[in-house]
N, C-alpha and C positions, 0 to 999 in steps of 0.2 A: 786441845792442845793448850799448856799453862805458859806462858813465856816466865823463865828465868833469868836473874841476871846476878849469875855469881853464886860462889858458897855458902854466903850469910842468906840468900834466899831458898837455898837449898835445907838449911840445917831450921829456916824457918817452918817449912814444911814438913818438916820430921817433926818438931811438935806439934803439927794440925792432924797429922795421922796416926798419932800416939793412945786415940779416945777411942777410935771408929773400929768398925768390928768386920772382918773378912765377908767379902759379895755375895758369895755361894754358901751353899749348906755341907757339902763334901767334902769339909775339913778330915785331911790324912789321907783321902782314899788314893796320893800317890804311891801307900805303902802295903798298896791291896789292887785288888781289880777296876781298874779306871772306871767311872762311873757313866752311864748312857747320860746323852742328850749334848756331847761335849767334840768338842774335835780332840785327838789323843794325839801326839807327838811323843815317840820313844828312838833318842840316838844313844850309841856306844861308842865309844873310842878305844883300844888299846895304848896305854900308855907307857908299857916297857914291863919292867921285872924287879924284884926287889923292895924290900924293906924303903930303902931311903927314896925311892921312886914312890911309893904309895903316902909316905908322911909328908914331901911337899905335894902332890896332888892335892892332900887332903888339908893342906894347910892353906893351901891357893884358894880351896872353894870355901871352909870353913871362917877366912880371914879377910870377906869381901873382895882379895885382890884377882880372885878371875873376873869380877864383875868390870874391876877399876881395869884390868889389862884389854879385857872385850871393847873397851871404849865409852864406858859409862861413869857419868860423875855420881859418889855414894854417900850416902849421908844415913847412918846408921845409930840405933840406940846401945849397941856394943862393939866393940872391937872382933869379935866372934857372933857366927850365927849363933842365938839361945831363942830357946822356946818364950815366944810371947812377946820377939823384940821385933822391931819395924824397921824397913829401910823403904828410902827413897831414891831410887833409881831417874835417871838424866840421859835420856840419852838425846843429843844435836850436840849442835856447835851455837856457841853464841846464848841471844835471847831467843832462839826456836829450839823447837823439839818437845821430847816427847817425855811425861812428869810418869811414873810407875812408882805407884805405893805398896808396898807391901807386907803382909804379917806372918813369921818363920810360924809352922805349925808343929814338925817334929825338927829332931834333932840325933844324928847318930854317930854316937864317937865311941867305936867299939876298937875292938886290938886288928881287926881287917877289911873293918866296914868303916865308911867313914862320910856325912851330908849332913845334906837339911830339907827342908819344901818349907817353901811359904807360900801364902793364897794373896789374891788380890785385895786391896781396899779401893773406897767407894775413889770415881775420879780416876782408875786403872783402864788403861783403852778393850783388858779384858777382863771377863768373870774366870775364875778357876784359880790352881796351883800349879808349881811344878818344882821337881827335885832336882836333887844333885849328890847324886852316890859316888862315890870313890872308891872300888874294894881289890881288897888283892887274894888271889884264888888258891888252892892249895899246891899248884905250880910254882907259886910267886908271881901269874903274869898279874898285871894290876892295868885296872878298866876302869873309865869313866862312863855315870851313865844319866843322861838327863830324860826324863819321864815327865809329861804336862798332860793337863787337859784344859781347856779353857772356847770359851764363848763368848763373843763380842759384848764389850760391856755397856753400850750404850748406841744411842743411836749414827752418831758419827763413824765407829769404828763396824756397825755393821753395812753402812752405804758403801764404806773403804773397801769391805768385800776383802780378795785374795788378798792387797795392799798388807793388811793387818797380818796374811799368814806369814806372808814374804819376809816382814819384820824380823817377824820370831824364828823363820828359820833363818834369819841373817846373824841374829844375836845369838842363837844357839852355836851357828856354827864360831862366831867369835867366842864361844864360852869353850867349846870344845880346845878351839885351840890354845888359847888362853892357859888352860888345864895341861894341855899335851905341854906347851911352854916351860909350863913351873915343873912340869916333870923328868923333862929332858938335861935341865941344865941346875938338875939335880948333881953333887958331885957322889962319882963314883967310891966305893967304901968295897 
């Protein structure tokens, strides 16, 4: 656990993890068959129908703001996810909690598909990656879909045991909603 105090210590750390190189060796494999030795987490959400429902979705995840709506303070090397750019992820209150470094690996900004994944950096309470697709089907219904895999990174978060999984599906489900959020109150066209 790193204690933080504040944004200037936040945007300090986005340049300590701007050098260092993702934990694991199965960079991408969120965009293929998850890879053994890993715990796998795959949720979906429906998020309604429509064009203008699928571009704020996708604007939500692609613009850090599900991260910042889920409850997390962010501190990124773009304003958009891109290939090769870092963020640092906060999640408590105050000087506690919990510091998640991260490096985007792919990136998808097609006319129906829409994400990113990034992988862990060293100091991430886990090893792995995990995604965040946006797509809308030849219906028009539009789905959110988070895909991980990941394995305790160190010795702390593997004594934490289930604690570490409970995390991630807390913040998942805050990202789901998050996403459902910026989709809803999407205006009608």
């Amino acid at each position: 656990m790193t204690r933080l105090a504040g944004r200037g210590r936040l945007e300090r750390e986005l340049g300590r993890y701007q050098s260092t190189e993702p934990t694991y060796p199965d960079l991408g494999a969120t965009r293929a068959e998850l890879p053994a030795g890993y715990r796998h987490l795959r949720w979906a959400a429906p998020l309604g129908h429509g064009r203008a429902v699928f571009e704020a979705a996708a604007a939500a995840v692609l613009e850090w703001r599900m991260h910042r709506d889920a409850g997390l303070e962010v501190a990124a090397t773009s304003t958009r996810a891109e290939v090769g750019g870092t963020v640092v992820l906060w999640l408590g209150r105050g000087p506690l909690g919990l510091l998640a470094a991260c490096r985007v690996v792919w990136v998808l900004d097609e006319t129906d598909r829409s994400g990113f994944a990034y992988g862990t950096l060293p100091g991430h309470p886990e090893r792995g990656e995990e995604a965040f697709v946006v797509e809308r089907a030849a219906d028009d219904a539009v789905r959110f879909t988070v895909t991980a895999f990941s394995r305790p990174g160190g010795l702390w978060p593997t004594l934490a045991g289930s604690l570490i999984w409970r995390v991630q599906h807390l913040i998942t489900t805050r990202y789901l909603r998050a996403v459902q959020m910026a989709a809803v109150s999407t205006p009608r066209r």
